[in-house]
Every structure is written in structure tokens, then in C-alpha cells.
N, C-alpha and C positions, 0 to 999 in steps of 0.2 A: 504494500500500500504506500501510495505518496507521502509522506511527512513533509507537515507545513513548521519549518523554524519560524516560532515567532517572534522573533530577536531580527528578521530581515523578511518587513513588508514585501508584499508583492501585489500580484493583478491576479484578483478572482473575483469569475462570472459567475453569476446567478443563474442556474433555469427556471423561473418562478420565484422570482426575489418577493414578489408580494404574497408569501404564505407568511401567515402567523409565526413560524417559526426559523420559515430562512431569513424574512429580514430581521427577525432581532440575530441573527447571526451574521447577517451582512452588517450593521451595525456595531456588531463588537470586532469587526477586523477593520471599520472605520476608525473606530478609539483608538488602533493598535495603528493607525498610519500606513493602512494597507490598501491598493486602490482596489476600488470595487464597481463592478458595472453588472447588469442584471436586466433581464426581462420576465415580462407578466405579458398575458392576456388582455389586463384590463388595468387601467390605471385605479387606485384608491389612496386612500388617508396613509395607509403605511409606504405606498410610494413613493408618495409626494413625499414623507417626511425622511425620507431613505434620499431623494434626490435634494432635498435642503441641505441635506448633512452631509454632500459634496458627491455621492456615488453616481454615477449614467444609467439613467432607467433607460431602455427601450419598451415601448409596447407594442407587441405583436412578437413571434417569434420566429426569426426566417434565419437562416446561415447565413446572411449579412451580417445581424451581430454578435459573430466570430470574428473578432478582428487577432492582429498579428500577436501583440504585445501580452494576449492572456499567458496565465502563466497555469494556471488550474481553473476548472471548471467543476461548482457544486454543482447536483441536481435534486430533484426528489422521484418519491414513487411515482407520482405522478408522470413522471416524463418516461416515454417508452423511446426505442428503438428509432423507431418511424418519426419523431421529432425532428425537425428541418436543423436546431441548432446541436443537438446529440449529435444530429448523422455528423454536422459537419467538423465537429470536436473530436470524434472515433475517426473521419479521412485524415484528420490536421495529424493523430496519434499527440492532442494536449492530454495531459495530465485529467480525468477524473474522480471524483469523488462524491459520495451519498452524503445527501447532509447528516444522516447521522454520524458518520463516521469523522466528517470535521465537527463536529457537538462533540467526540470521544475526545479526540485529539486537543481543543478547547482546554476542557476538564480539566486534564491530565495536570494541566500550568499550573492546578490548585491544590494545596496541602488538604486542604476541607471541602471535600466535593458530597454530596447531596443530592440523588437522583428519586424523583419522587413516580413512582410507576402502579401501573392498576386498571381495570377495566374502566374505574368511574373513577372520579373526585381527581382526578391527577390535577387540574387548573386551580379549584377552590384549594387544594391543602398546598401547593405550592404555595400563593397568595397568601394564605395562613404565615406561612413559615418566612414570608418576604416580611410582611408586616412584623412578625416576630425578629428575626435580624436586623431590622431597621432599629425598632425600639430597644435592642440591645447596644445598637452602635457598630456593627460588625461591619458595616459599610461590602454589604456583600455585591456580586456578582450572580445577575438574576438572568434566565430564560423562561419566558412563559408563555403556557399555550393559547393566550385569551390577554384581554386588556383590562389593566390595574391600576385605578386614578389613583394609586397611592407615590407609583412609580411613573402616571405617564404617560403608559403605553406597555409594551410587554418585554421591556429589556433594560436592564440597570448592569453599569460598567461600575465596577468600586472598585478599591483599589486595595480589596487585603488578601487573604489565601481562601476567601469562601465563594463558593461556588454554587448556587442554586439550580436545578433545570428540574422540568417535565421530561420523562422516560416513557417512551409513545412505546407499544409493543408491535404496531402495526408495521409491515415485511420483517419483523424482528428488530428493529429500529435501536431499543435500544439494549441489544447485545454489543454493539460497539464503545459502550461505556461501562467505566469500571471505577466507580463511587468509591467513596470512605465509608460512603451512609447508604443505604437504599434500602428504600420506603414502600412494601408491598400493600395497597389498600385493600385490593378484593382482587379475584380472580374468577372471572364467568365466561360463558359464549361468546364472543363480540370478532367483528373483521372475517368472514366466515370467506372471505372469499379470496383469503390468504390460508388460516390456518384450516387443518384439516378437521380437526371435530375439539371438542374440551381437550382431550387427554395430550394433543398436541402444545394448546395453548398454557397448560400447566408446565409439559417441559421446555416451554420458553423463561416462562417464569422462571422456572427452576434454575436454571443456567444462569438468568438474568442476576438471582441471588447466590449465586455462587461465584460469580463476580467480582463482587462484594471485596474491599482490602481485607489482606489478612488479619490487619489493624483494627479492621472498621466493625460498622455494630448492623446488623437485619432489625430493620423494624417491621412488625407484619402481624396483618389482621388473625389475630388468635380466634376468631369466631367461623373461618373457615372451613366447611368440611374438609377442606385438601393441605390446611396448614401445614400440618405434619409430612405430611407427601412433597409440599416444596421446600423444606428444611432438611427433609431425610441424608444424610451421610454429609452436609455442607457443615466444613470445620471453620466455624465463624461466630462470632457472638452473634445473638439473637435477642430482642425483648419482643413480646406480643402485648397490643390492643386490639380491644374490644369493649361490647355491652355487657360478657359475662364477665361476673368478679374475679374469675379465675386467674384470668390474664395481669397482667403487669401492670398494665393501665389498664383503669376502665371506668366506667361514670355508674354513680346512683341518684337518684332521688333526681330524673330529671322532668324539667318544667317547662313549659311555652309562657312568654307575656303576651301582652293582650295584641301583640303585632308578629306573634308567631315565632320571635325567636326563643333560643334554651338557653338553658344555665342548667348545672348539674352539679354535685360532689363529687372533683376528683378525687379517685383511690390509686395509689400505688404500692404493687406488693400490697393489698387488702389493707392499707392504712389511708386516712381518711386524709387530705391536703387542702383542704377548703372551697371554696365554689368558685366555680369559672363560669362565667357570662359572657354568649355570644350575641352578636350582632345578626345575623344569619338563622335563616331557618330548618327544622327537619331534623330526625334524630340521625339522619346520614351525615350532618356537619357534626357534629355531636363523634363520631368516628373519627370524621376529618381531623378532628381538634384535639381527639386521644391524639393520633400519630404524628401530629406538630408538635405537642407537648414533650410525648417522648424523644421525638429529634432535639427538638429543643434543651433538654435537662442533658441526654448524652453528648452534647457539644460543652458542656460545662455554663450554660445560663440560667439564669434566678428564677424560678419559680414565677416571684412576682413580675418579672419582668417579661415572663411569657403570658403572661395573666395579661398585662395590660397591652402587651401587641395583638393578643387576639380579641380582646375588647373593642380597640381600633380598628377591625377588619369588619368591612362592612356589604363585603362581594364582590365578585368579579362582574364583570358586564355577560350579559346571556347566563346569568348564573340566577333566578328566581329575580330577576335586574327590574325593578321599579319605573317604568316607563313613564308612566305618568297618568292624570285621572280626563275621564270625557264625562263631563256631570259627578255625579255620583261613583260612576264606572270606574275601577281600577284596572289600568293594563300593565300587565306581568310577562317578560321576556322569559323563556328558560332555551336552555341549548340540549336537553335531555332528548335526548335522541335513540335509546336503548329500554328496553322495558323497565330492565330496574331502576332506572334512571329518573324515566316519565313515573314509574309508583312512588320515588320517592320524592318528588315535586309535589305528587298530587296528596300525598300526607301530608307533604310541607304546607302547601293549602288549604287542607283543614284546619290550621290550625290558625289562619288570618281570618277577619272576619270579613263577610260576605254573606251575599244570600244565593243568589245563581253559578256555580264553576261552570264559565264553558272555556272548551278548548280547541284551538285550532292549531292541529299536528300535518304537519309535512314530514312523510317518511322521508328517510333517508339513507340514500343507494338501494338498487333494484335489489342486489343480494341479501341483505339485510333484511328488508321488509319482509320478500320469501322466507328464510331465515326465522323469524321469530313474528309472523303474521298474526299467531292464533295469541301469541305473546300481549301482542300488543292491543289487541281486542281486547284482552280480558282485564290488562290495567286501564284501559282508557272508559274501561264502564263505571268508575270510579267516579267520573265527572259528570252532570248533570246534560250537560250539552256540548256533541263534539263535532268538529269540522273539517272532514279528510282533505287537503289541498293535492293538489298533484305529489309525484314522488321527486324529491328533487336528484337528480341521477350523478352529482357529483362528475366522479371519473368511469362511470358506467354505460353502457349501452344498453338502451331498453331491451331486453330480453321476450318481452310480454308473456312471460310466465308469470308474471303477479301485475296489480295495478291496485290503484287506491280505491277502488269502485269493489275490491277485491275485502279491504281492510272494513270499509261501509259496512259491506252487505253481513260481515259477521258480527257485527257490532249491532247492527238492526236487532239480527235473530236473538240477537240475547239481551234485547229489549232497551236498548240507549235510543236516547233521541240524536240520533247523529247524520249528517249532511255529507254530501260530497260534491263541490261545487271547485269546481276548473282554473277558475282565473282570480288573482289577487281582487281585481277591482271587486268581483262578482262576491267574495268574499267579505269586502266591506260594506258593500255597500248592506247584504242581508244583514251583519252584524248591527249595522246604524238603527234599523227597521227593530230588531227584537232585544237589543241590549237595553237592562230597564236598571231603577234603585241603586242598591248596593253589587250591583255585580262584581264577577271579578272572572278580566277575560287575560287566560295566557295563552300565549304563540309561543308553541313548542318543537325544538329541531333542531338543525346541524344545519339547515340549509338557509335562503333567505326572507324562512316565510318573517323574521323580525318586522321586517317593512312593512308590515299588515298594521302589526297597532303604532308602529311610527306614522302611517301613513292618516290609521283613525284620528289622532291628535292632530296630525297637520289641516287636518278637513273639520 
């Protein structure tokens, strides 16, 4: 593999410098005085601010810009073979590389690295954990999967040996990192259209915490049926969180205020440490917040001073994200895009007040939908009124083995008042028509159904 000295800048192109994740990585080789050029599809807010901070966006992607002076070329999954600027980087014989693999290389510069991985939560417990090193003073170095008004945007350059990042599992992503710290949250189904069934995506994991410095500590969900399976023969220290006492960390006596977030009695090692109050809803941040805690105490920081960063965290954007109100009406963003994901919004829900939940979900990727159909049927009957949007196809090709008309018709049968209506506009405009009181409407997804209740407020 190519090794990048970062002790002598150079020129590296982007293939899709506007993903959430390459450009906070084109961004940290900007801080390092490294030239940076890059294309996207489409221009947005991350490109724009990628091209302030001195790097050459292109938009559109042709072998034109492959100019001479590249020196390496990242990419992502996303980019196949058949890419005009790939083909013409594999004729030139430049230097390639996966963005994960520059994220590994990155790390590596740091005494105290911190890889936060999982089916779910990987964006909120990162965020936890920024909020927490901020408030310690560690002046860390942050990657993250989603956007963080605490930091900005989704990338913080500091300037000491800590290291923050999201550990994505998707094509295996993040086997190319090798933490001090890594932080397992859950381990379920998910990306079906990479791994091969569960038992595959376990021994990803597995590997992934095996990884782990021989120095360094596993943090991981002890409420797993498979924990034991992903720890089996790895010679590494370990502490586990969870909801059962059993574990190392774990909460009791937990509560919602009257705007739905918790507070709970942490325990460690079955001894009581005081209550911790969150900003944030659902007893899945309530996990989240065990495994920041614990990261947090094994880096050697205060209690109280993890107490009061996650006090200060108050979500990420598409995270249960507060839109804003149309009358009475509360509109609520979430990015839940997984069954377990969307159940655990739709708990978090209950516990705000409201009188009508509706929902409008945009599946996402055709694989997926197929995948966990009947899945997603049966949490989404949970909500009082729901509204199938097209499937948003990502990096996919319609296959027409599943469709959203698909996702309706089971949700009908099992007696939900639920809709399947085609086009954004069409979607509003019915919502204008029957949204009444105290409602409370989320847009839920991976893709861009968000601009539904952006769009309600703007009208």
C-alpha cells in the first residue's frame, strides 16, 4: 500500500470530495499544507467550504480532472471501475487509495486514537465523546459522520495526540484502522448487499476488535447476544456497557423530562456514581452515553467533567434534529434508516409530547428495503400515520424486486393508516391538508426526504 509521509505535503484528489467523510479528510490534509483538488456530482455547503479553505473542486467527473501534478488519488465505495476519473488514474498507473485506508494511515500520527464503530449510534456517540474532549480541554482531532454545531461542521484539526473518528463497517471500511480505543455499540443485519448474512458481519467485527492496540482497552455492548463471540480468544482488555447491571457500566433508575430526554444513575462495577443528565432522547442515547463514559474514564478524565460534556450535547443534525414548528405542529428530522433505528426514534417519540405521530419514511437502497421489508412494516405500525415516499436508490439500481407500494401494502394489512404518495411536492402538500393541534410530524431516512419538512416551514 502507498504511504503518505506527512512530514512532506503533497497533491491528493478526491473522487467525491463532497461525502460527509472525504471532505473532512480533504480538510485535514488542508491543515497539514497538502494540496488538495477533488470532484463531486453536485456542488453543496461542504464544497463550497472545502473550496474556501483553498482546495479545486470540480463538478462533474470526466478524466479531465486528472491533471499531471496528482500525486495520489483517494476514492470511495462508491466509485467503480467504469468511473471516467478511476479509469483514467489506473491508465496514468497514479498512486491509489480507499478513503478508509488514508483515515488508517491519518490515525496512526496519534498516541490516542478512538474508533467509534456499530450498526447504529456511530455519529451521536462520536459527538458525545467530541463534546466530552472538548470540555476536558484535550483539544482533540475529530472525524464525523454527520454535522456538529459544537465543532462547525464535521471535522476538528487540534493539535494534541487525540484522535476521534466514526469506524463505518461498510466494504469493511474500517479494518484498515487500528485504534488504542475501539468502541463496539451493537452488532445486527445492516449493508446486506456487501456482507453475506449476520455470521459474516460478526466476523468483521470481530477482526475489527482484534485490532485493537495491544495497549489499548474494547469497549462493547455487554447486552449483546454475540458479545462473547466477538471477544472470544482477542488478548486485549475489555470493559462492557449496557442496561443490565451486570456489565461494567450500566444505568438505573432511568427517566424522561417532560421534553423526552433521560437522566439515569450511573453504576460502575455495580457501585452507584451519581446521575447523569442528557440533552437527547431515547433509552438508545442512554447506551450511547454508557460507552462515552467509559471511553471517557479509560483515557484518564473526571467523572465530572464527562458529566458536564454530555450535559452540553445536545445532537447531531438528522439525529431526532428539531426543525422547527408550522402552528402548533412540531417537525422532527431523524436519519434512522434501519428498523432498529426507526423503533428506537419512534420510542424516543413517545416520550415528547404530542397528540398525532405521523411519519414520513423514505426507504433506503433497493437492497435494504428487500432486506428487512417485513422489518420495517412492523416498527413503523408504531406510528399513528405513515407516508411511504419513493425508495431513495442511493448507489443502487432499481432492481424492481421490491418498491415502496410494496412496504404500503403491508402496513395497510396490518391495519396502519399509511399512504404512498410519489413526489415530495405531493407529499406536502397532503400533509398541509390533515396536519392539525399538537402534532408531531418526523421525516425519516438516509436519503433527502429532510426537505419535506424544510420545505413545510418554508411555505
Amino acid at each position: 500500500m502507498y504511504k503518505v509521509d506527512f512530514q512532506k505535503p503533497l497533491h491528493v484528489h478526491f473522487i467525491g470530495i463532497g461525502g460527509i467523510s472525504m471532505s473532512g479528510l480533504a480538510e485535514v490534509l488542508l491543515r497539514r499544507h497538502f494540496t488538495v483538488s477533488g470532484s463531486d456530482m453536485h456542488r453543496s455547503e461542504l464544497t463550497d467550504h472545502l473550496k474556501a479553505n483553498g482546495a479545486r473542486i470540480m463538478i462533474g467527473q470526466t478524466a479531465d480532472n486528472i491533471s499531471d501534478d496528482i500525486d495520489l488519488v483517494v476514492y470511495t465505495a462508491a466509485i467503480h471501475e467504469d468511473n471516467p476519473e478511476f479509469a483514467e488514474v489506473k491508465r496514468r498507473g497514479i498512486p491509489l487509495m480507499t478513503r478508509a485506508e488514508l483515515l488508517g494511515q491519518i490515525m496512526a500520527n496519534f498516541a490516542r486514537s478512538i474508533a467509534v464503530a456499530g450498526t447504529h449510534g456511530k455519529t451521536t456517540t462520536t459527538s458525545m465523546l467530541t463534546h466530552i474532549l472538548l470540555q476536558a480541554d484535550t483539544d482533540p482531532t475529530v472525524s464525523i459522520g454527520g454535522m456538529l454545531d459544537r465543532i462547525k461542521g464535521n471535522i476538528r484539526v487540534g493539535r494534541s495526540d487525540v484522535f476521534l473518528t466514526e469506524a463505518c463497517e461498510y466494504t469493511n471500511s474500517f479494518l484498515s484502522l487500528y485504534p488504542l480505543y475501539s468502541i463496539i455499540l451493537n452488532v445486527e443485519e445492516d449493508h446486506m448487499d456487501f456482507f453475506k448474512d449476520l455470521d459474516d458481519i460478526k466476523h468483521s467485527f470481530r477482526t475489527f476488535a482484534s485490532q485493537t492496540a495491544k495497549d489499548g482497552l474494547i469497549v462493547i455492548n455487554g447486552d449483546m447476544d454475540c458479545c462473547q463471540e466477538i471477544l472470544e480468544g482477542i488478548d486485549r482488555d475489555h470493559v462492557r456497557f449496557g442496561l443490565n447491571p451486570d456489565n461494567d457500566y450500566s444505568a438505573g433508575d432511568i427517566s424522561f423530562d417532560a421534553l423526552g430526554n433521560a437522566s439515569y444513575t450511573l453504576f460502575v462495577k455495580g457501585q452507584p456514581q451519581g446521575e447523569i443528565s442528557l440533552c437527547v432522547k431515547g433509552r438508545h442515547n442512554v447506551m450511547n452515553s454508557l460507552a462515552a463514559i467509559a471511553c471517557g474514564l479509560a483515557i484518564g478524565l473526571p467523572l465530572e467533567t464527562i458529566r458536564e460534556g454530555l450535559l452540553s450535547f445536545g445532537g447531531t443534525h438528522r439525529r431526532f434534529e428539531l426543525k422547527g414548528a408550522m402552528g402548533n405542529v412540531t417537525i422532527v428530522d431523524d436519519y434512522a434508516h434501519h428498523p432498529t433505528e426507526i423503533a428506537a426514534t419512534l420510542e424516543a417519540a413517545a416520550d415528547y409530547p404530542h397528540d398525532d405521530l405521523w411519519v414520513v419514511f423514505q426507504p433506503h437502497t433497493y437492497t435494504r428495503t428487500k432486506a428487512f421489508l417485513k422489518d420495517f412494516a412492523r416498527v413503523l405500525t408504531k406510528a399513528d400515520h405513515v407516508i411511504i415516499a419513493e425508495i431513495y436508490a442511493a448507489r443502487e439500481p432499481d432492481t424492481g424486486l421490491v418498491s415502496s407500494e410494496d412496504l404500503a401494502g403491508l402496513l395497510k394489512e396490518a391495519g396502519t393508516d399509511v399512504y404512498y404518495i410519489k413526489t415530495f411536492r405531493e407529499i406536502e402538500d397532503f400533509l398541509r391538508e390533515r396536519l392539525k393541534g399538537h402534532d408531531l410530524l418526523i421525516t425519516m431516512g438516509a436519503g433527502n426526504v429532510v426537505e419535506i419538512g424544510e420545505d413545510l416551514l418554508r411555505r
